[in-house]
C-alpha positions in Angstrom: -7.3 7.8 -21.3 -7.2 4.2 -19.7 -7.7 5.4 -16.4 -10.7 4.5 -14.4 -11.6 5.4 -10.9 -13.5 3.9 -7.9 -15.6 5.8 -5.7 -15.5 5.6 -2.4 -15.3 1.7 -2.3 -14.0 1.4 1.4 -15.3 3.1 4.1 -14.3 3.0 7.7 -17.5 2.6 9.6 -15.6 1.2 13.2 -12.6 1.3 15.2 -13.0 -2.7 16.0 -11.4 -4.0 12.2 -7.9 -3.2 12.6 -7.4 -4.6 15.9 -9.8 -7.5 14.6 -7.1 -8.5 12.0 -4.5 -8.2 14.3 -5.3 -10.7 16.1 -6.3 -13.6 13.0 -4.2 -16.9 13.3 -1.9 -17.2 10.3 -1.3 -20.2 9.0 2.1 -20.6 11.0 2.5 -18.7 13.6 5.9 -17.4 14.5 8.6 -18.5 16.5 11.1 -15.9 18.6 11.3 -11.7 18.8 8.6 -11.5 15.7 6.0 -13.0 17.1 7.0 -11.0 20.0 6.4 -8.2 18.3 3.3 -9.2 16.5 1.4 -10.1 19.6 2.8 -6.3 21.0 1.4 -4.7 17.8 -2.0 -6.7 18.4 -2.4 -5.6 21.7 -2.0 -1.7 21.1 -4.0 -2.2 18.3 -6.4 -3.3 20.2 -6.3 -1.0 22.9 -5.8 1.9 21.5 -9.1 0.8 18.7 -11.0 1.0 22.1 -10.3 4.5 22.8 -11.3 4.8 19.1 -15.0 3.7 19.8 -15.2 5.8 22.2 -16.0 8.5 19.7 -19.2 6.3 18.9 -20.7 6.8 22.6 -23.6 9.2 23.1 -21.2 11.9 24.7 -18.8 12.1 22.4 -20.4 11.6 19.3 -23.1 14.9 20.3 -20.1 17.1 21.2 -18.9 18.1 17.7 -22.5 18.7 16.9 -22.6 21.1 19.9 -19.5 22.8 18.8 -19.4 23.3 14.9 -22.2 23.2 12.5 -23.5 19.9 10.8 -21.6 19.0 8.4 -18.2 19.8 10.1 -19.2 18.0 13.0 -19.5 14.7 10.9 -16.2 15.5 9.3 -14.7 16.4 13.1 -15.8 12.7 14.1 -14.2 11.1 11.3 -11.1 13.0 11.8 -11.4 11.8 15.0 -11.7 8.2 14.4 -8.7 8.5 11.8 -6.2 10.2 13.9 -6.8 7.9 16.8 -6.3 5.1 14.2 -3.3 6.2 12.9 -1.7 6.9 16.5 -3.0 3.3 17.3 -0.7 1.9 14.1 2.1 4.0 14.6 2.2 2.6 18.4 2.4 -0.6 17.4 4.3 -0.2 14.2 7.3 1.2 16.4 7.1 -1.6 18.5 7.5 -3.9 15.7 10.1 -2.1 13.5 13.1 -4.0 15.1 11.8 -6.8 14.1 12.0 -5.8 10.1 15.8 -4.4 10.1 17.0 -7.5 9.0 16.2 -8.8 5.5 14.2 -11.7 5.5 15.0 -15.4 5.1 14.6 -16.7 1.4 12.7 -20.0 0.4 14.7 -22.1 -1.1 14.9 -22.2 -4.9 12.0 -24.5 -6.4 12.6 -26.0 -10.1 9.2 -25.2 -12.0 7.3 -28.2 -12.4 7.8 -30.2 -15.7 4.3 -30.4 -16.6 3.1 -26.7 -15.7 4.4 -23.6 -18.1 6.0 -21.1 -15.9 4.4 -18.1 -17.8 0.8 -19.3 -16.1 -0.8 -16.6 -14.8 -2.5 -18.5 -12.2 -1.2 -16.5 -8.2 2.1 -15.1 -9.1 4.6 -14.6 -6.4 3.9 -11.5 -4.5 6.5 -8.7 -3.5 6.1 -6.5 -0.8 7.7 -2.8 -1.0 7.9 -0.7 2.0 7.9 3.0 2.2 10.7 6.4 3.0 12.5 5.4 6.1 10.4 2.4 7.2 11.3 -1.5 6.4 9.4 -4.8 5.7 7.7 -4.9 9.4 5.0 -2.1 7.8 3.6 -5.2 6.0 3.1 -8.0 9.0 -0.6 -7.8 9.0 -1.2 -7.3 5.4 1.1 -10.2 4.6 -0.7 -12.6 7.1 -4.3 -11.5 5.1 -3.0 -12.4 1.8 -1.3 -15.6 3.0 -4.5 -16.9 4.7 -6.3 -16.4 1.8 -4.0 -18.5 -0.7 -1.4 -16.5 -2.5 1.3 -19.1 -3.2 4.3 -17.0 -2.2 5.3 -13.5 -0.4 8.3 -11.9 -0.1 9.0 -8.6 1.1 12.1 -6.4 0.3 14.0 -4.1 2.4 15.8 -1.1 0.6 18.0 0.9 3.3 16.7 3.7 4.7 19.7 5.8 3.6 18.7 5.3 -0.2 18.7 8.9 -1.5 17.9 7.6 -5.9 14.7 6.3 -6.6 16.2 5.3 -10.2 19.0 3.3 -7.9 15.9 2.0 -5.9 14.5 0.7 -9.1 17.4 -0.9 -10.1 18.2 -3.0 -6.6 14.4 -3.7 -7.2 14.8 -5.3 -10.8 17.1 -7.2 -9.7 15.7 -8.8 -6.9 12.5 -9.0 -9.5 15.2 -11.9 -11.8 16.3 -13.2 -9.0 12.6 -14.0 -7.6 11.7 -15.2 -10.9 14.2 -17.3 -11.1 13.5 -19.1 -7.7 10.4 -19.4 -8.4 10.4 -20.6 -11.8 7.8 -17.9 -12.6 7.9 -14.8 -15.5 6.3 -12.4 -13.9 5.5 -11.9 -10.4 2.6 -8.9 -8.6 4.4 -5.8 -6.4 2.6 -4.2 -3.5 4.2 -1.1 -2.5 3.6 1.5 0.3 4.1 5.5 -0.4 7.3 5.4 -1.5 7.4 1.6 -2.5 4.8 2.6 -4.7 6.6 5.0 -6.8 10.2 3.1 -7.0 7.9 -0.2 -8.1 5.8 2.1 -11.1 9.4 3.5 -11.9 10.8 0.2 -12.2 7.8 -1.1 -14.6 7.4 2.4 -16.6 11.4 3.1 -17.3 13.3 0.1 -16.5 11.2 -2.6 -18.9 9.6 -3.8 -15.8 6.5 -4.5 -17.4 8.1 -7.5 -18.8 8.5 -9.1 -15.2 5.3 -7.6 -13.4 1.5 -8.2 -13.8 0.2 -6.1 -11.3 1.3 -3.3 -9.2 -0.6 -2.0 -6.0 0.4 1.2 -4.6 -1.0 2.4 -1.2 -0.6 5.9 -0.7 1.9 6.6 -3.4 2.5 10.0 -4.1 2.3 9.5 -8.2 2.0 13.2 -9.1 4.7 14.5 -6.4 3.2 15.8 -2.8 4.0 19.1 -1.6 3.9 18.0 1.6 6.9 19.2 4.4 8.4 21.4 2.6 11.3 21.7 5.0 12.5 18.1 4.2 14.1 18.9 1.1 17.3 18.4 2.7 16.8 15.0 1.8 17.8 13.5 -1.8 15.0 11.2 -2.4 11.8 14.1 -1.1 13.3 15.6 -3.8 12.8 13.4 -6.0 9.1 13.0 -4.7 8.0 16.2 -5.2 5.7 17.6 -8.1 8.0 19.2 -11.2 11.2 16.7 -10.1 12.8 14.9 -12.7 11.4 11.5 -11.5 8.0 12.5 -11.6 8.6 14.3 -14.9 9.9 10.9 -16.8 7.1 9.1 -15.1 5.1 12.0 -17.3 6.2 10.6 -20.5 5.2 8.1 -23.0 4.5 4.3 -21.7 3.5 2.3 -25.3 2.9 -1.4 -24.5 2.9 -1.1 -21.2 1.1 -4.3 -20.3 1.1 -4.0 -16.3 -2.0 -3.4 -14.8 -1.9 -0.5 -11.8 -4.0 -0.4 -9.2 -3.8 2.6 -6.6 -5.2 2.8 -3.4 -5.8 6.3 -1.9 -7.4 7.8 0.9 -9.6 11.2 1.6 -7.6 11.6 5.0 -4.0 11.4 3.8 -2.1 14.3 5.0 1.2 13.1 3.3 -0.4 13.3 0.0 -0.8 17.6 -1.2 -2.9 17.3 -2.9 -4.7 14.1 -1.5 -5.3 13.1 -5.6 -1.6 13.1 -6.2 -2.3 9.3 -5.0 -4.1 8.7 -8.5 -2.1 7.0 -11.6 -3.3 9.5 -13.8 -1.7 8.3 -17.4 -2.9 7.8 -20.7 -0.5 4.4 -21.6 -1.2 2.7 -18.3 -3.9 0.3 -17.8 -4.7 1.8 -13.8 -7.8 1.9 -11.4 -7.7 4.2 -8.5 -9.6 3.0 -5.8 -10.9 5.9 -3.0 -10.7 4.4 0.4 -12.9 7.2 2.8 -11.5 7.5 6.2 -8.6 6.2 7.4 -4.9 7.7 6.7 -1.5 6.7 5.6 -0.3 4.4 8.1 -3.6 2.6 7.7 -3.3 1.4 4.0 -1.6 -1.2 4.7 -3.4 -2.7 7.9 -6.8 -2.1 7.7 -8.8 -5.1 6.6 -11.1 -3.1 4.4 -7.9 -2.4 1.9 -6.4 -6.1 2.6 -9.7 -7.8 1.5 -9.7 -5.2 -2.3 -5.1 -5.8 -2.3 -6.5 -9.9 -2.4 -9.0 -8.9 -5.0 -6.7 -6.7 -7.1 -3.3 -10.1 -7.0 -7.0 -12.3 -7.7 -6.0 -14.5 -10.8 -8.9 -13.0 -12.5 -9.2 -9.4 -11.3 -12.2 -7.9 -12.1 -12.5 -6.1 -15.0 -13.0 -2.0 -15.0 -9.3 -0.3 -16.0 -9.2 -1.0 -19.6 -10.1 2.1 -21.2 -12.8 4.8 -20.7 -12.5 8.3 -19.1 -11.5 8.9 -15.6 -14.0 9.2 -13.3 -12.4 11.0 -10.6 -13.8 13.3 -8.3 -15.2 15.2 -5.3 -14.0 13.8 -1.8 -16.5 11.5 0.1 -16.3 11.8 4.0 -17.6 9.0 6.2 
């Protein structure tokens, strides 16, 4: 089994980070309701990461211990901590949502350069994937991390939130993939993808000859076994599809020979949207994957908190370090902060 796993590699030790990030200087800041937006996202990070470190103050911190035993009051504070985190993101997520409904503007299309092969390897381009009912907006602070830090070009793709296929998902996806590649001059390119992102882009690489086109895929919270989670939302086409035993999650089951992407999945010990929380694991024989554990924060926080941007950067490095090709997986009990 090529699979390998990573213990417990990010751990959430203060509420300070997230709103920390928020507030960075890209490299151009921008103009009109975005930026808007962005500065409105900042500020309730920011704000609401304050109420956060409130749990760290002498009061609060000794009145789980007064109330359950030891080791459930440690897990109560970092429950804590997480839930006021994710409120915080949501918050500010909904304020900026508006500002991702609209697909965004492409760069122009740039002739490869006559003297560089455009198979190097060297910073692909980097798509960004959101997740079920959500749109490229989930990505503003994540984005702005990998751009400071030098990846060459970031694109994010909307898919409507009235998609009810994953398979069609996957097919909008490779085509947008040629069409990247093209504009770029590049062969293959890296996908991020959040939840659901996650899944159509691993879909896309496993069952549509993907693999051809893509060198990396990151998956945040991506429910790669199916999750069992709200039951009652069946009603909708594409849960279905996300759900353990579905025929999506069966053909992802199968065979993968020469599958030459690398898969890198983050997932965290306080997920609720992930039943059971390993479900968030690549767990295949054919596929070159690492699961990395992030310990304590939750699903809306994968894709904003600077401990997960600074490993994404490591993971799209030219050189990634090495650690998914072959040997056992390692995965196993949870780790609580």
């Amino acid at each position: 089994m090529k699979s390998t796993d990573t213990a417990a590699t990010d751990t959430v030790t203060g509420a300070a980070n997230p709103a920390t990030a928020a507030t960075s200087t890209p490299h151009a800041t921008p103009a009109g309701p975005a930026s808007t937006a962005s500065r409105a996202l900042s500020t309730a990070l920011t704000t609401l990461s304050a109420l956060v470190a409130l749990a760290d103050l002498p009061p609060f911190r000794a009145l789980p211990r007064r109330l359950l035993p030891g080791r459930l009051a440690g897990l109560s504070t970092v429950l804590v901590k997480a839930t006021a985190l994710e409120l915080a993101i949501l918050a500010g997520h909904l304020v900026l949502y508006p500002s991702g409904l609209t697909p965004e503007r492409r760069a122009p299309r740039v002739p490869a350069p006559a003297d560089v092969p455009s198979a190097t390897p060297e910073r692909p381009p980097v798509l960004l994937l959101h997740g079920f009912i959500d749109n490229r907006s989930v990505f503003v602070l994540l984005r702005r991390a990998l751009a400071q830090h030098g990846t060459r070009h970031l694109e994010s793709l909307n898919y409507s939130p009235l998609t009810c296929d994953i398979k069609a998902a996957a097919t909008l996806l490779g085509r947008h993939v040629e069409e990247l590649c093209e504009r770029t001059g590049r062969d293959r390119i890296d996908i991020v993808g959040h939840s659901l992102g996650g899944l159509i882009a691993r879909y896309y690489v496993q069952r549509l000859g993907g693999d051809r086109r893509v060198r990396t895929v990151v998956t945040l919270g991506t429910p790669h076994s199916g999750t069992r989670v709200a039951p009652l939302a069946d009603a909708h086409p594409i849960v279905r599809q996300m759900r353990p035993g579905s025929s999506v999650i069966e053909e992802l089951k199968e065979p993968a020979p020469g599958c030459t992407t690398r898969f890198v999945s983050f997932w965290s010990d306080l997920d609720p949207l992930m039943v059971p929380l390993e479900t968030a694991c690549v767990d295949h024989p054919d596929l070159i994957a690492q699961n990395v554990r992030v310990t304590g924060i939750g699903h809306l926080a994968l894709p904003v908190h600077p401990a997960v941007a600074a490993a994404v950067r490591e993971a799209l490095a030219p050189d990634p370090v090495a650690g998914a090709n072959g040997g056992a997986d390692t995965r196993g009990g949870l780790t609580v902060a």
